[in-house]
N, C-alpha and C positions, 0 to 999 in steps of 0.2 A: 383117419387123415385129418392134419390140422388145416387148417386153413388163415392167414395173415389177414388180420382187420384191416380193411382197407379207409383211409381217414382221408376226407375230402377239402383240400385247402382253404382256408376262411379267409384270405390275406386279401386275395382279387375281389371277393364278394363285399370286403368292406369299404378297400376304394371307391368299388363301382357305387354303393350307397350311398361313399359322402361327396362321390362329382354329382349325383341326383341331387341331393340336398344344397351344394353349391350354385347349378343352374338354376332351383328355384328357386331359391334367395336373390341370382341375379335378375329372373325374369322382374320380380316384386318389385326391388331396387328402379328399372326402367321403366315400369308401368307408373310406380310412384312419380320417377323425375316427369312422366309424359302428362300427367294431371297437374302437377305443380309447373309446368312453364305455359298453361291451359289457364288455369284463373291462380285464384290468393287460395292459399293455405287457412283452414282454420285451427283451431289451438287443437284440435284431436291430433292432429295430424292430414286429416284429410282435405283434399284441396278441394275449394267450391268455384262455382261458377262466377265470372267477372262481372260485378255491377255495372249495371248500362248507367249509373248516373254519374261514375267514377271513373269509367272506361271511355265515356264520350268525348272527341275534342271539347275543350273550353271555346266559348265563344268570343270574338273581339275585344279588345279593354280599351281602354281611355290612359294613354299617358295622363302622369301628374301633369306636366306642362301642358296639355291641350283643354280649351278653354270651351265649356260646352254654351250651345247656343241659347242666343239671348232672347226669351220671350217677347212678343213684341209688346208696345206699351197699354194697357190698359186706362179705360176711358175717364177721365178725373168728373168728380162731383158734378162739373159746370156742366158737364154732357157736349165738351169742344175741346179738340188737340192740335199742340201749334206745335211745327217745328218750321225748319230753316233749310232753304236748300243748298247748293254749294254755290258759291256767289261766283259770277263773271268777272274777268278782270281786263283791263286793256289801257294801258297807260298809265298807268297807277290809278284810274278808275273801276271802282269794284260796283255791283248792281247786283242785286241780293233779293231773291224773293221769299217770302215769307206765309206759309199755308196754314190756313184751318179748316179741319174737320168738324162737321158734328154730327159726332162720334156715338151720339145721345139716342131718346127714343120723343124728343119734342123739337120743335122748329125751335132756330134759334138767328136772334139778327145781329148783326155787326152795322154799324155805319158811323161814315168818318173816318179818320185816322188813326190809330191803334197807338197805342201809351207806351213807348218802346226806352227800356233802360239799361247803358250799355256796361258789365260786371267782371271784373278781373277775373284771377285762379282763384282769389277768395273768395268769390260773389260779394267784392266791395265795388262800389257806383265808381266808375271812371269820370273825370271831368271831359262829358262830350255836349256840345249845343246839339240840341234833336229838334226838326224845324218839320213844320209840313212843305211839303215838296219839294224841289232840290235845286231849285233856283241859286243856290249859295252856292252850289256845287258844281253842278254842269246842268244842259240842258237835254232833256229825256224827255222824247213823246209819250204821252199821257201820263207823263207823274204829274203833271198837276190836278187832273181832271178826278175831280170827286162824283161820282153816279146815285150819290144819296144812299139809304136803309140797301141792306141785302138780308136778305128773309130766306134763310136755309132749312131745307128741311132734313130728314135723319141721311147723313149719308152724303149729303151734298158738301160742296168746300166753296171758301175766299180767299182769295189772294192779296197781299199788302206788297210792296219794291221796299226796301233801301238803297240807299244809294251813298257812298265816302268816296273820299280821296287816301289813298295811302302811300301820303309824302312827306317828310320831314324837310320842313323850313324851316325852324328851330333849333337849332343844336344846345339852346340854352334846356330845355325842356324833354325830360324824357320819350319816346314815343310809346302812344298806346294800345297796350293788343289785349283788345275784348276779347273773352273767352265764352263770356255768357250772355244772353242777352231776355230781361224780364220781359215779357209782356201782359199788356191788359188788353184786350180784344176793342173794349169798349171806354179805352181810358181809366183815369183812374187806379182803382187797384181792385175792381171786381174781374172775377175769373182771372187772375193775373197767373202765368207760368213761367218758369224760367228753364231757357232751352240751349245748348251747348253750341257754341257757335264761333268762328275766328273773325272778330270784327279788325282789323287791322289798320287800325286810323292814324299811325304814325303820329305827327303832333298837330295834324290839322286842327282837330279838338269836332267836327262835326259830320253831322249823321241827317241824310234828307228820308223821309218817312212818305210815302204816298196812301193812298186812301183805298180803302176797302173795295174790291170788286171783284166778279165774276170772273174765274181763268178764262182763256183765250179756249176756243172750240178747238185750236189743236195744240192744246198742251194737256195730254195725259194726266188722268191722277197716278200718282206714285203707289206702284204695287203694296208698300205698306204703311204707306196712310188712311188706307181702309177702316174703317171701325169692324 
């Protein structure tokens, strides 16, 4: 009795092999994309873990237009720092006080009236009369009164007035606006500085200067006229 070889179809057995081999190429494919949208890829191909120095927000920046803060000023040689405060005005009468620190690590005296020279945008000398006291100008309790030497020690300040007019009674004559104004503590031209300031003298042409003294017990020193 013969018997018919029986032969068992190969067709399904190879699809079925190459959908195995398609899913796990796709599984590969999605494991790969799940690490690479996880950190940065390196040249192997394999993706690494995201650098914290690279991955971190950036911290604040500075526009180009924003102007960073201005150190405050540092103590000059003389071991004294003058500036100017903003001047009063009432009538076309301006009164302007004028502070020094010292700033230093030794006593330091002022007395008398302070050497005061009033300087354009150029820091060239404007033609101004600078008189002591202000008798020419108006009349102001205690600009005249001089109290003699003041003997400061580190830390402590004195106080000097100006006092203008800012009127034009001259239309022949420019008017003048001090921008700067020299001083010498002690006259002359020791420890002299020159400090920014709006002297606005229109054409009067004059400047009353008062004498050295102690501030008043309630006038504050200025947060940064400290040494």
């Amino acid at each position: 009795m013969e018997t018919d070889a029986i032969t068992t179809p190969r067709a399904p057995l190879l699809r079925s092999a190459a959908r195995r081999r398609r899913r796990r190429l796709l599984g590969s494919l999605a494991a790969a994309g799940l690490l690479t949208a996880c950190g940065t890829q390196s040249s192997s191909g394999v993706a690494g873990v995201p650098d914290e120095a690279t991955s971190r927000p950036a911290g604040p920046t500075v526009s180009p237009g924003t102007t960073a803060p201005t150190a405050p000023a540092a103590c000059p040689e003389s071991g004294v720092l003058l500036r100017a405060a903003e001047a009063n005005a009432a009538m076309g009468l301006r009164v302007q006080q004028i502070e020094l620190v010292n700033c230093g690590t030794r006593a330091y005296t002022v007395s008398g009236h302070p050497s005061v020279q009033v300087l354009d945008e150029d820091l060239e000398p404007l033609e101004v009369t600078v008189s002591h006291g202000a008798s020419a100008i108006a009349t102001l309790d205690g600009f005249e009164t001089a109290t003699g030497p003041v003997r400061l020690k580190p830390g402590e300040r004195a106080v000097a007035r100006l006092a203008w007019r800012n009127l034009v009674t001259d239309v022949t004559r420019p008017a003048a606006d001090g921008r700067y104004l020299k001083i010498a503590p002690n006259g002359g031209g020791t420890d002299a500085q020159t400090v920014p300031d709006l002297v606005d003298l229109g054409t009067t042409g004059k400047l009353g200067v008062s004498a050295w003294a102690r501030p008043a017990p309630d006038s504050p020193a200025r947060p940064d006229a400290r040494p």
